[in-house]
C-alpha positions in Angstrom: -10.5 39.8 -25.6 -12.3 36.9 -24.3 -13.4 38.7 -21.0 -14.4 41.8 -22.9 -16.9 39.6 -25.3 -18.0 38.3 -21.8 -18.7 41.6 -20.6 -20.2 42.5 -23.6 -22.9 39.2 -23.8 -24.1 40.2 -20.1 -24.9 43.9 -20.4 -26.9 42.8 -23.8 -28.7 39.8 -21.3 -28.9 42.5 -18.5 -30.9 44.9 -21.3 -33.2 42.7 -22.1 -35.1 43.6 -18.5 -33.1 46.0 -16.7 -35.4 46.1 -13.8 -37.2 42.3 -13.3 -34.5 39.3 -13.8 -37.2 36.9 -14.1 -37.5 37.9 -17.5 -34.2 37.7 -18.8 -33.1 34.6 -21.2 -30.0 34.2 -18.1 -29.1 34.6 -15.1 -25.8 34.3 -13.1 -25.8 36.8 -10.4 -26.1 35.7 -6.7 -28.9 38.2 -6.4 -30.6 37.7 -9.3 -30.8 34.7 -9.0 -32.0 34.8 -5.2 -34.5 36.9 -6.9 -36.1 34.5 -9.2 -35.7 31.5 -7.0 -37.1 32.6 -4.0 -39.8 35.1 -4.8 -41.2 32.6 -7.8 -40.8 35.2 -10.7 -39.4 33.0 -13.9 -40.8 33.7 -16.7 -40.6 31.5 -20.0 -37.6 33.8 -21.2 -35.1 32.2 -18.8 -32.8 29.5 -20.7 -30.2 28.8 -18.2 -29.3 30.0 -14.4 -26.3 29.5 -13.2 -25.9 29.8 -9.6 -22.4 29.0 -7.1 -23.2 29.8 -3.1 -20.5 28.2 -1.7 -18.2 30.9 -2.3 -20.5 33.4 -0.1 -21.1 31.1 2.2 -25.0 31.1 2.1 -27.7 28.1 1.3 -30.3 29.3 -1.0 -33.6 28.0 -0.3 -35.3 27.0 -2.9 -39.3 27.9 -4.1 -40.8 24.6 -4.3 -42.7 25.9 -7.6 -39.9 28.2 -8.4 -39.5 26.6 -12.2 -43.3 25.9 -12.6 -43.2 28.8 -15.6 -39.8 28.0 -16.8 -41.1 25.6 -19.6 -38.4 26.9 -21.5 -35.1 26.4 -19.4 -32.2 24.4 -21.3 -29.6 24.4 -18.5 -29.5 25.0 -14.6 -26.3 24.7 -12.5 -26.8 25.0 -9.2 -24.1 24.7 -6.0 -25.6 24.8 -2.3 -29.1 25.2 -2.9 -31.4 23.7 -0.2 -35.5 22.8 -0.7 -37.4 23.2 2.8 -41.0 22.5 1.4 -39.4 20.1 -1.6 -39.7 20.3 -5.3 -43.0 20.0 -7.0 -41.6 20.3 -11.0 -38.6 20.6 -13.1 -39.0 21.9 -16.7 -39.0 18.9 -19.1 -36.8 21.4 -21.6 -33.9 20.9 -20.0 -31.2 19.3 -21.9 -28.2 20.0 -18.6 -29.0 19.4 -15.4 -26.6 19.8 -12.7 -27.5 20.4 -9.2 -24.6 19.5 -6.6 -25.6 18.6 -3.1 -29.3 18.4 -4.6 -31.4 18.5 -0.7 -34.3 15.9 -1.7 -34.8 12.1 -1.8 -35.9 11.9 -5.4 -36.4 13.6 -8.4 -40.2 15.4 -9.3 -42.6 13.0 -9.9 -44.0 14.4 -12.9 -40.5 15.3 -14.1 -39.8 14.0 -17.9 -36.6 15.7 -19.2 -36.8 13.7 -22.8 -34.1 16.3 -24.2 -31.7 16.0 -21.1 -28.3 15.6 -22.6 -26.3 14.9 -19.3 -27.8 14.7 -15.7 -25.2 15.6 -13.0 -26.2 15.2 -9.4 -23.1 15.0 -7.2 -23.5 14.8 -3.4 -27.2 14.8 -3.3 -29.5 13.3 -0.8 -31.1 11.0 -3.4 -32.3 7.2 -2.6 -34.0 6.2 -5.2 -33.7 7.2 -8.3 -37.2 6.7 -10.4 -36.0 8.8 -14.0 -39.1 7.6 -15.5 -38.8 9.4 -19.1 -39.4 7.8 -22.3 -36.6 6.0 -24.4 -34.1 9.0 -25.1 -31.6 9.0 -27.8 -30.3 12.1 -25.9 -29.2 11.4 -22.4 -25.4 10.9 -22.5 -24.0 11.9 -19.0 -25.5 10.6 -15.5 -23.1 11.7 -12.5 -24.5 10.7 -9.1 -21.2 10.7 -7.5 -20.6 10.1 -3.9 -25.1 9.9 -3.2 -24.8 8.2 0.0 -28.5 7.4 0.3 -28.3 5.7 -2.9 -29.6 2.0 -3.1 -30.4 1.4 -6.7 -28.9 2.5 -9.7 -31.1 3.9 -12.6 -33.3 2.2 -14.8 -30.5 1.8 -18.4 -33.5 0.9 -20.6 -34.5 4.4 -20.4 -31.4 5.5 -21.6 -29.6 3.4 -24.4 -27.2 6.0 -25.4 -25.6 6.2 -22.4 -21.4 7.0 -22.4 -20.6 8.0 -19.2 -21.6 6.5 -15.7 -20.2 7.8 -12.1 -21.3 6.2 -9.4 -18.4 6.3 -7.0 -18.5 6.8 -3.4 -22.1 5.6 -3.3 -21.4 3.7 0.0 -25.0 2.5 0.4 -25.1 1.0 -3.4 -25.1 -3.0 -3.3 -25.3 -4.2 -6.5 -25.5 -2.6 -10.5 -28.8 -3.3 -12.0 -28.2 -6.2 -14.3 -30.8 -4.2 -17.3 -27.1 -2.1 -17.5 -26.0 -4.7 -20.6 -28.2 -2.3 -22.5 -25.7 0.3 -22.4 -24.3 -0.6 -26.1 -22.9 3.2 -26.2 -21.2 3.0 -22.8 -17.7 3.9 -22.3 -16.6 4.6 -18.9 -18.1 3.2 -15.7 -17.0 4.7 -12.3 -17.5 2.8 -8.8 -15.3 3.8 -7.1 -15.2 3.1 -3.1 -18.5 1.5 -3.2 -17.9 0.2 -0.2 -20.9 -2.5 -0.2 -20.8 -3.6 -3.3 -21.0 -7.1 -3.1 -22.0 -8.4 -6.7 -21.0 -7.3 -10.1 -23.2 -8.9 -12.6 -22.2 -11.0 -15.4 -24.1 -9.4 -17.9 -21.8 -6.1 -17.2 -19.4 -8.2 -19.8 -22.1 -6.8 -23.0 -21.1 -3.2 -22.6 -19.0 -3.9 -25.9 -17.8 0.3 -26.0 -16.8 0.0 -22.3 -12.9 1.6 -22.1 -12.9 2.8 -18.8 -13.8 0.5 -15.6 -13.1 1.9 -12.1 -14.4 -0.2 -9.1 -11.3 0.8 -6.8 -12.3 0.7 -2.7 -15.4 -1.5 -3.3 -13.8 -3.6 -0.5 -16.3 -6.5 -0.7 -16.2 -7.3 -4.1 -15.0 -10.9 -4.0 -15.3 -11.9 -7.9 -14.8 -9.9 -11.1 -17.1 -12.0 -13.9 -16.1 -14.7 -15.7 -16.8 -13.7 -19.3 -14.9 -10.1 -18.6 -12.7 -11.1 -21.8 -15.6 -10.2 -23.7 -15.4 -6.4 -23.1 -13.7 -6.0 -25.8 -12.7 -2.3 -26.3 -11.5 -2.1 -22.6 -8.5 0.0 -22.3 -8.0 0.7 -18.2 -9.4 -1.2 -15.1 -8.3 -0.6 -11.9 -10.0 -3.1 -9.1 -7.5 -1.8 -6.2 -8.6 -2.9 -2.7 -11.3 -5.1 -3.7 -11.5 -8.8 -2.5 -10.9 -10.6 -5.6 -8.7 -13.8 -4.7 -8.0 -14.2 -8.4 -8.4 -13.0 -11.8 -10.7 -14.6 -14.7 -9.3 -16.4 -17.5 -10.6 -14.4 -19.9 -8.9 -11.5 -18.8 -6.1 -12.4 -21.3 -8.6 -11.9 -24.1 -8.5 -8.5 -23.6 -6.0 -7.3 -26.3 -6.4 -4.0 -26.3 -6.1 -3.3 -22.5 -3.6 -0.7 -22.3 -3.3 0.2 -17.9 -4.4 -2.1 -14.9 -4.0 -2.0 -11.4 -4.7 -4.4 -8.4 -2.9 -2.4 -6.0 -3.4 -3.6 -2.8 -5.8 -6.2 -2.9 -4.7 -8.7 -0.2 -6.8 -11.5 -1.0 -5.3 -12.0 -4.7 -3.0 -15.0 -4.2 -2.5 -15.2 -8.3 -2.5 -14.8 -11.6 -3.4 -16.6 -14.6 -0.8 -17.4 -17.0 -3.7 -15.9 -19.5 -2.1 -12.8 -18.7 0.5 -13.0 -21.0 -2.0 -12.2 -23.9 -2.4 -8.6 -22.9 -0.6 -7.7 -26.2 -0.8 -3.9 -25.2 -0.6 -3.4 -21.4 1.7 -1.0 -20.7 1.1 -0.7 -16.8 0.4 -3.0 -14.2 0.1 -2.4 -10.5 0.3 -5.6 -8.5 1.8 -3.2 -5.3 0.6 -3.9 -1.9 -0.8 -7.5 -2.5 0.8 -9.1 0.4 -0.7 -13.0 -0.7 0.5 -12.9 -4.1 3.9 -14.9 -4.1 4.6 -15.4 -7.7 4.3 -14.2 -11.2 3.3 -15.9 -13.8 6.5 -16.7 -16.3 4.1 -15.5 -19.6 4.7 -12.5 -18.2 7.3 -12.3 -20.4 5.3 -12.5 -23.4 3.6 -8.7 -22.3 5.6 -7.1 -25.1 4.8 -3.2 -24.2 4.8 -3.6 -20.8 6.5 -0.2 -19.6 5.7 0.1 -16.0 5.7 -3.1 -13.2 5.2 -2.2 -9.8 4.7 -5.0 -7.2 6.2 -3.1 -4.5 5.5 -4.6 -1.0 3.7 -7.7 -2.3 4.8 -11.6 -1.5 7.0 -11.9 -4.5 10.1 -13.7 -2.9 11.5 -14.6 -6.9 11.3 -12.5 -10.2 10.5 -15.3 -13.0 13.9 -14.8 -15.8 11.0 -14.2 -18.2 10.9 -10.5 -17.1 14.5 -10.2 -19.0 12.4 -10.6 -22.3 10.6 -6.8 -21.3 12.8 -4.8 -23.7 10.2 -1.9 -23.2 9.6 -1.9 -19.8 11.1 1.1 -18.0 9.7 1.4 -14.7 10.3 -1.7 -12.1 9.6 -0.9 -8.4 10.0 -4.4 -6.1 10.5 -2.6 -3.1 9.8 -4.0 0.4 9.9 -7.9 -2.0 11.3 -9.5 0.6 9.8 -13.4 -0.1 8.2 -16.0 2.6 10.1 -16.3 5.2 12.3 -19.2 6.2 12.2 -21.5 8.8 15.9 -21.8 10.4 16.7 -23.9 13.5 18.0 -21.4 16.6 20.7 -23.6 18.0 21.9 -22.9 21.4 25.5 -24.1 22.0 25.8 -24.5 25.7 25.4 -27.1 28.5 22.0 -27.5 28.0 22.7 -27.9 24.0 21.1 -31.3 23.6 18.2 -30.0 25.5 17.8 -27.4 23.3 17.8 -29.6 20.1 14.8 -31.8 21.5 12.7 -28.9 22.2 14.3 -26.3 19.3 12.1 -23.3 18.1 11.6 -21.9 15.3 12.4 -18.7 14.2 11.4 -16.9 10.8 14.0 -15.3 8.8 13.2 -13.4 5.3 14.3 -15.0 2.9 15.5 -12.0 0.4 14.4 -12.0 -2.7 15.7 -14.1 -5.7 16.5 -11.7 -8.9 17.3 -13.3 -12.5 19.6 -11.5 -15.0 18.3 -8.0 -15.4 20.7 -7.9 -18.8 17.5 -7.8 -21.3 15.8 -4.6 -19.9 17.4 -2.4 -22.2 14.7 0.1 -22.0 14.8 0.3 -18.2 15.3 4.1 -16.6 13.8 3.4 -12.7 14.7 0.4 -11.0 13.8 -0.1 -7.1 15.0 -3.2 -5.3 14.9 -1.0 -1.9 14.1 -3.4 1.7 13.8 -6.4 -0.8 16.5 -7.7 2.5 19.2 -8.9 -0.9 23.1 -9.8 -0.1 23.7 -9.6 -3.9 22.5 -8.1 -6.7 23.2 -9.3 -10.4 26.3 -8.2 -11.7 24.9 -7.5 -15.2 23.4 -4.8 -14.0 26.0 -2.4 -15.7 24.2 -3.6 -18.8 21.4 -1.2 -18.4 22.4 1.8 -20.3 19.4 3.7 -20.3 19.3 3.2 -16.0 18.5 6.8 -14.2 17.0 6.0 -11.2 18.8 3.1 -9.0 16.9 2.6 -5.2 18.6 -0.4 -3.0 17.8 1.2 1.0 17.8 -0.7 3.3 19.4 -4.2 1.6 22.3 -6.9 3.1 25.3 -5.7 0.6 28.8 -5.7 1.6 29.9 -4.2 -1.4 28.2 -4.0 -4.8 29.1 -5.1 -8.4 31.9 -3.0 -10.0 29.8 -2.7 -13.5 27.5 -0.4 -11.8 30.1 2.6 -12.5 28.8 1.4 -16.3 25.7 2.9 -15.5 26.6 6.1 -18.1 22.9 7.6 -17.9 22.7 6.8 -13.9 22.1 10.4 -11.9 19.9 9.1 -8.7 21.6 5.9 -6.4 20.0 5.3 -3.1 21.8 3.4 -1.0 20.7 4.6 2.6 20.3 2.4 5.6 22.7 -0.3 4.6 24.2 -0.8 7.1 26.1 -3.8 6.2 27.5 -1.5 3.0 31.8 -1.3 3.7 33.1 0.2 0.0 31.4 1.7 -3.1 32.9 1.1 -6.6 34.0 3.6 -8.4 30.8 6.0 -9.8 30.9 7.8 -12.5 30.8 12.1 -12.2 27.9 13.8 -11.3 25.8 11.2 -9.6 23.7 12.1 -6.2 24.0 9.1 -3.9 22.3 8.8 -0.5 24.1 6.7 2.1 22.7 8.2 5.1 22.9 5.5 7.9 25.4 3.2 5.8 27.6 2.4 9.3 29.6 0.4 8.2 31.3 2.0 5.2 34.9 2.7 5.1 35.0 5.3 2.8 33.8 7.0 -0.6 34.3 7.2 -4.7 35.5 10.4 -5.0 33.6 10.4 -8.2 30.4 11.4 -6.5 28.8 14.8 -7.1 26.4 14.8 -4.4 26.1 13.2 -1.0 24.1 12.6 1.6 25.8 10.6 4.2 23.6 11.7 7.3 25.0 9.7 10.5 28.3 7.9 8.6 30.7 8.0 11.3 32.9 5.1 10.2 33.6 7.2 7.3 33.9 10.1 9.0 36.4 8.1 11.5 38.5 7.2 8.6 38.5 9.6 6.4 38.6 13.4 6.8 34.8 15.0 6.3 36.4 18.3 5.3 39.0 17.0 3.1 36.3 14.5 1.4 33.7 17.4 1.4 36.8 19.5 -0.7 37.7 16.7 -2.7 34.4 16.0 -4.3 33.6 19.9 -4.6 37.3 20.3 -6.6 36.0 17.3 -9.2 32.8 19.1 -9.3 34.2 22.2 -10.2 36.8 21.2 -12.9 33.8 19.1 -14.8 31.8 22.2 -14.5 34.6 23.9 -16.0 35.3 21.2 -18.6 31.2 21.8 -19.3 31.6 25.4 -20.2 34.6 24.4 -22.5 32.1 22.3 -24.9 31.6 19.1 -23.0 27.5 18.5 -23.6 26.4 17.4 -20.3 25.8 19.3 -17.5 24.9 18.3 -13.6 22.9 20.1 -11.1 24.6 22.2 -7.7 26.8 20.1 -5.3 25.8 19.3 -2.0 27.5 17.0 0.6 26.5 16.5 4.0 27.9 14.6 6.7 28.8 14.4 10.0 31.3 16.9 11.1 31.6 20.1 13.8 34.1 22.5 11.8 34.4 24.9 9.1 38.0 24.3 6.6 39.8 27.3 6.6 39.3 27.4 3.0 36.0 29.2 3.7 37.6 32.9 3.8 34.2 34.1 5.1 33.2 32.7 8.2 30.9 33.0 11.3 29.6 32.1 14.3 25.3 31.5 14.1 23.2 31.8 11.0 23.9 35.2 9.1 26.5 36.0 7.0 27.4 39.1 5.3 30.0 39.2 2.7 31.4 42.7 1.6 32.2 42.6 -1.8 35.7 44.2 -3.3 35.6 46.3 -6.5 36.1 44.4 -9.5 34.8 41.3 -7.8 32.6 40.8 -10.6 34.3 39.0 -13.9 33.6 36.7 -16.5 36.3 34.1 -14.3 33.9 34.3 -11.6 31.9 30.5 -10.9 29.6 31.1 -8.3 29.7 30.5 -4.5 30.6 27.3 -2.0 29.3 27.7 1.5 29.3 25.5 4.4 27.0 25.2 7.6 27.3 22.9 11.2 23.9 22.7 12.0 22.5 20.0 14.8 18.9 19.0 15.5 17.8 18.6 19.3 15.1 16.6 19.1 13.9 14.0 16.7 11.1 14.5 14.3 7.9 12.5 14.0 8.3 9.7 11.6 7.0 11.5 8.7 7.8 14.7 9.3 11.3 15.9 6.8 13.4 18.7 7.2 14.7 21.5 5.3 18.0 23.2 6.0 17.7 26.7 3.8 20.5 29.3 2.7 19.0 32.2 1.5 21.1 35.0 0.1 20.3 39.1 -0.8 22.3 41.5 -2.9 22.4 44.8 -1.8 19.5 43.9 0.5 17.9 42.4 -2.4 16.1 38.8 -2.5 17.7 36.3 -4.7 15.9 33.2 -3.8 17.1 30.2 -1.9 18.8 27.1 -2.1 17.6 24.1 0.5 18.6 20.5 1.3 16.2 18.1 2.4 16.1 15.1 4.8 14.5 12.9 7.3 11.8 10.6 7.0 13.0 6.8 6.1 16.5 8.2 5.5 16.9 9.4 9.2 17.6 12.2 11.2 21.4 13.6 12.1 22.2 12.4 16.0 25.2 15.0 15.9 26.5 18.1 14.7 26.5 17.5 10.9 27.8 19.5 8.1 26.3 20.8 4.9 28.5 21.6 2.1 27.0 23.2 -1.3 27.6 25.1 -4.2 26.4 27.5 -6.3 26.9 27.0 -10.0 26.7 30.8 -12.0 25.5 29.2 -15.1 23.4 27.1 -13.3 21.3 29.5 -10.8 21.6 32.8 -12.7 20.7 34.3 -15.7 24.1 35.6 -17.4 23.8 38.9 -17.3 21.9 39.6 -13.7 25.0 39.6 -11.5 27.2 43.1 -11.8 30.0 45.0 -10.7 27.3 47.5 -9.0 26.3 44.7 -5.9 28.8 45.7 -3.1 27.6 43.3 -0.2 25.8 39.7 0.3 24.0 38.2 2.7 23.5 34.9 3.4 21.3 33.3 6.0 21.1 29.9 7.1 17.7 28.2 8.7 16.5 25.4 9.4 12.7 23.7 9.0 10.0 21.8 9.9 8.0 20.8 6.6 5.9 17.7 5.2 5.8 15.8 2.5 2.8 14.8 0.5 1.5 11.7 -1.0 3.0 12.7 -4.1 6.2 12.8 -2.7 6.9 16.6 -3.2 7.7 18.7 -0.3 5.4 21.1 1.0 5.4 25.0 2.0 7.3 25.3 5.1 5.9 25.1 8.5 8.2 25.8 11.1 11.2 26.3 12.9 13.0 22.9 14.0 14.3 22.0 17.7 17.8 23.0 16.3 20.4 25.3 15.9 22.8 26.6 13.0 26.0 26.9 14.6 28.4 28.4 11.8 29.1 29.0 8.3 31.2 29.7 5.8 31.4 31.2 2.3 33.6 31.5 -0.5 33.1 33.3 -4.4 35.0 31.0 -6.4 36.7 31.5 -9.7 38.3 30.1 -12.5 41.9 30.0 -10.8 40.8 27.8 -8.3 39.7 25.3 -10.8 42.4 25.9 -13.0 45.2 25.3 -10.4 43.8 22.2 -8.4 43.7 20.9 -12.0 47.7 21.1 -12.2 48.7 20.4 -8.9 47.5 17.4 -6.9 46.7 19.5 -3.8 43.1 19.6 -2.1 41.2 22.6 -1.7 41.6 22.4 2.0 45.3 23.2 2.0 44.1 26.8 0.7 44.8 29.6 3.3 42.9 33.1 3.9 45.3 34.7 1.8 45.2 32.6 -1.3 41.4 32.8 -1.1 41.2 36.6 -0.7 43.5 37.4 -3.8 41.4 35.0 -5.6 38.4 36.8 -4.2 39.6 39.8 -6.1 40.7 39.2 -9.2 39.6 41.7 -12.0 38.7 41.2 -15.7 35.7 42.2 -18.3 32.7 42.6 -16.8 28.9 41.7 -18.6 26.7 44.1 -19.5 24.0 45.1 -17.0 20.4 44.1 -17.4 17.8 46.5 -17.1 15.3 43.8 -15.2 17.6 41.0 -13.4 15.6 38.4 -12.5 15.7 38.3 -8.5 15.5 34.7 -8.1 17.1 32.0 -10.0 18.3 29.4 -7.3 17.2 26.0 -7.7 15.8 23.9 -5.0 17.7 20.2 -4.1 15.7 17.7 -2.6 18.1 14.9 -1.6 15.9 12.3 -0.2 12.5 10.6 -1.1 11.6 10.5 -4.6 15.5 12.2 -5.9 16.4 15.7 -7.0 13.7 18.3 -8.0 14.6 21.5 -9.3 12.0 24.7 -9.0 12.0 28.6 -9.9 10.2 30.8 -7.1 8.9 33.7 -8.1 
């Protein structure tokens, strides 16, 4: 409906002069416009022009008098529109003005838009900027974003109803006219990566309406003002990678100060214990300030604090004041590893007392100190990852709401039993500890990385899913197939105790490890990457679960440090895409340096809709690949890219049903003492069959990422 009134409105503008544009009240066409902009045609009738060029690729050059009879012109948009012979006049009507990449150094002389509502100039060539109009009551918007010729901002007495300000990315900008106190109305001021910004005045602190103040990347900004208190209706600053060595006093005056970040400012050695009147700051980003070695213990007194993050900065002790957080539920400390140390290196030999006259320092982190987490009762992501800790508190079983645990790359040994307390706990990343010999007991369902853990023995078999990329200890002491079975028999009897009424349910089981053969338990099996199953009449009943599969896979050659890896199955019915299922490593969890093994599981319930697998599919095909892909900033993977320097070298399915849950659950054998013939008369068994669906959905597998930020699950269309 909405396109059709579109349609409509633009064949009653295109009758109003069917054959000279120029007279029409608007114009949006490429050609039309080219028309009236280049030939000098505009009449009075023109209100607005809207024009885009980028998209074809062309620079429209401009008439220099090309709006000299457009004395009536409310709005022009323009994209990619150049001026060879300049500008000589803009219509004073207009109340929007928004020309992106605007070609000249300044705005028409004579030009004295007293009804401009919002001015919008992103890109331009501008260097001055000499808007002299009377006072407006109208002017709202100005947007000279990323201006690099810009020196000086505009004259603010002109416009005293300003709200919005961008200036970001003005690299040449060196100060903010100090006339900008005027701006009573002003609530969001952008300026951002200024990168020669050097002073912020004082009288900045005036703009009582101010929410919103952005001076991110302005890297030589040494001092935020004194009196910033005094902005009142503040809500969100973020002064990341600016100089600032500390904060004002007054910041803690700002009561209604909801987000602020100071993310990676390397200068800032502290802050003041004013902070702890910030009665509503629910974020603050202290990540990435390497000189900042302590908190301040009012802290504490930050009542609504939900998010901390002060991730790779100097903190070597959390004061016990961040117990008293009962909302916060985000705490990242990675890479918190404290000042280091200075420890004697004693040399116990002949020349001993030698060594003690003239002994040399060495400097050893610390680790950092944590206090009782007990009070966090809100807390659902906790990171303590390279924070280099031998310990951890053990009342950390007393976070009930925990969901998201991160300790790679850590000193442990072994950790605290009450973490198998953790009831809501689904994500545990425990990879490169390599000092790691035993896990506690975990409870069902829970994806744990371990990948590069060498030193442990062996693992709960409460775990659901596993990575446990280059664990050969394990591997040494305890069977990879029979551990691989193990885990998938627990997974299948709570997936079974699920569909009996049980409320929670878990996402598909994977496991992979180091390991070179296929369990016999696998019926199907086969040398390389394809595998076709042909399926037996009356394979199809409501007893049937899904499918397990297994792959060896090795990699050749290692990766680029940030490049991860996919290793996909992809499966068709009757020749028929049903989607895929992938695993992902690499990056800080490492690569496989041998043959590993993949083990996963398809879950019915989980990866199909009920009704879209029938009697009628007769044969299955299942490939096996594996990829090159990236990961962005965001931490989501990427479309793939390539094949990897590697090989699969077998796999192996099986359909499971209901019989294979049922009798592991009464006999205390493991899956891997199956043989082909118990497998293919469970393959067959017969009962009722679903109904058919006239449209099955052809995809319905979910997508496992078991590294970086956790598990992710994604329909592909």
């Amino acid at each position: 409906m909405h396109d059709l009134l579109q349609e409509m409105g633009r064949e009653i503008v295109r009758r109003e002069s069917t054959n000279e544009p120029g007279r029409r009240s608007r114009l949006w066409l490429f050609e039309d416009v080219k028309h009236v902009l280049t030939k000098n045609t505009g009449t009075e009738a023109i209100e607005g022009i809207i024009l885009d060029s980028t998209e074809l690729g062309v620079t429209l050059r401009v008439n220099a008098k090309s709006f000299l009879m457009m004395n009536r012109l409310r709005y022009l948009v323009i994209k990619n529109g150049n001026l060879p012979n300049g500008l000589e006049c803009l219509p004073d009507s207009l109340r929007i003005l928004n020309w992106t990449g605007y070609p000249s150094k300044s705005l028409p002389l004579h030009f004295n838009p007293e009804k401009l509502l919002e001015l919008n100039m992103c890109h331009s060539c501008i260097e001055h900027f000499p808007l002299k109009i009377e006072p407006s009551d109208n002017l709202k918007t100005v947007r000279l974003s990323n201006s690099l010729n810009l020196v000086n901002t505009p004259n603010f007495k002109d416009m005293p109803n300003l709200e919005v300000l961008f200036l970001d990315g003005c690299t040449r900008l060196y100060e903010v006219d100090p006339g900008v106190e005027v701006l009573g109305k002003l609530t969001m001021l952008n300026l951002k990566d200024c990168k020669n910004l050097v002073h912020f005045a004082s009288s900045v602190c005036g703009l009582k309406s101010l929410k919103v103040l952005n001076l991110s990347g302005c890297s030589k900004l040494k001092k935020l003002p004194n009196d910033m208190g005094h902005l009142e209706s503040l809500v969100e600053v973020d002064a990341s990678g600016t100089s600032i060595r500390e904060l004002p006093c007054s910041i803690g005056m700002l009561e209604g100060l909801v987000s602020m970040s100071l993310r990676d400012c390397n200068h800032l050695v502290c802050l003041p214990s004013s902070v702890g009147g910030l009665k509503a700051l629910k974020c603050l980003n202290l990540s990435g300030c390497s000189k900042l070695d302590k908190l301040p213990d009012e802290l504490g007194l930050v009542a609504c604090l939900e998010k901390l993050d002060v991730s790779g900065s100097g903190i070597g002790e959390v004061p016990s004041s961040v117990g008293l957080l009962k909302n916060l539920k985000e705490l990242s400390l990675r890479g918190c590893k404290g000042r280091s140390r200075k420890s004697w290196n004693m040399m116990f030999n002949r020349f001993q007392l030698f060594q003690q006259l003239f002994r040399k320092r060495s400097h050893i982190p610390a680790g950092l100190s944590l206090p009782s987490l007990s009070g966090l009762h809100s807390l659902t992501h906790l990171d303590l990852s390279d924070c280099n800790l031998s310990e951890i508190p053990g009342d950390i079983g007393c976070l009930s709401l925990l969901t998201y645990l991160y300790m790679s790359n850590n000193q442990f040994v072994r950790l605290p039993e009450s973490i198998g307390q953790l009831s809501r706990l689904e994500v545990l990343h425990l990879d490169w500890c390599r000092k790691l010999q035993t896990l506690p007991e975990l409870r069902t369902g829970l994806w744990v990385n371990i990948s590069n853990c060498i030193s442990l023995d062996t693992l709960s078999n409460q775990i659901g899913r596993v990575s446990s990329v280059n664990c050969f200890k394990m591997v040494e002491n305890e069977s990879c197939k029979s551990t691989a079975l193990s885990l998938l028999t627990r997974y299948m009897k709570f997936q079974h105790w699920t569909s009996s009424g049980y409320t929670r349910k878990f996402s598909n089981f994977h496991f992979v490890a180091p390991g070179d053969e296929i369990p016999k338990w696998y019926n199907h099996q086969s040398m390389g990457s394809l595998m076709t199953v042909e399926l037996h009449p009356g394979w199809f009943t409501n007893k049937w679960i899904g499918f397990a599969f297994c792959v060896v896979f090795r990699i050749f050659k290692a990766p680029p440090p940030l490049l991860w890896r996919d290793t996909y199955c992809s499966l068709k019915a009757n020749g028929k895409s049903c989607g895929y299922v992938s695993l992902g490593f690499g990056g800080k969890s490492g690569q496989p340096m041998s043959d590993h093994i993949w083990f996963g599981c398809w879950y019915r319930d989980h990866n199909f809709h009920s009704h879209e697998w029938q009697d009628i599919y007769y044969q299955l095909e299942f490939s096996f690949e594996l990829v090159d892909g990236e990961k962005d900033m965001d931490f989501f993977f990427t479309e793939v890219h390539s094949a990897m320097d590697g090989e699969v070298k077998k796999c192996g399915v099986r359909m499971i049903y209901e019989e294979d849950v049922e009798e592991q659950g009464n006999t205390k054998r493991g899956l891997q003492h199956y043989d082909d013939d118990d497998a293919a008369s469970s393959s067959t068994a017969t009962g009722s069959s679903q109904e058919e669906e006239e449209e099955p959905h052809p995809k319905r597998f979910k997508r496992l990422e078991l590294d970086g930020a956790g598990p992710s699950d994604q329909k592909h269309d």
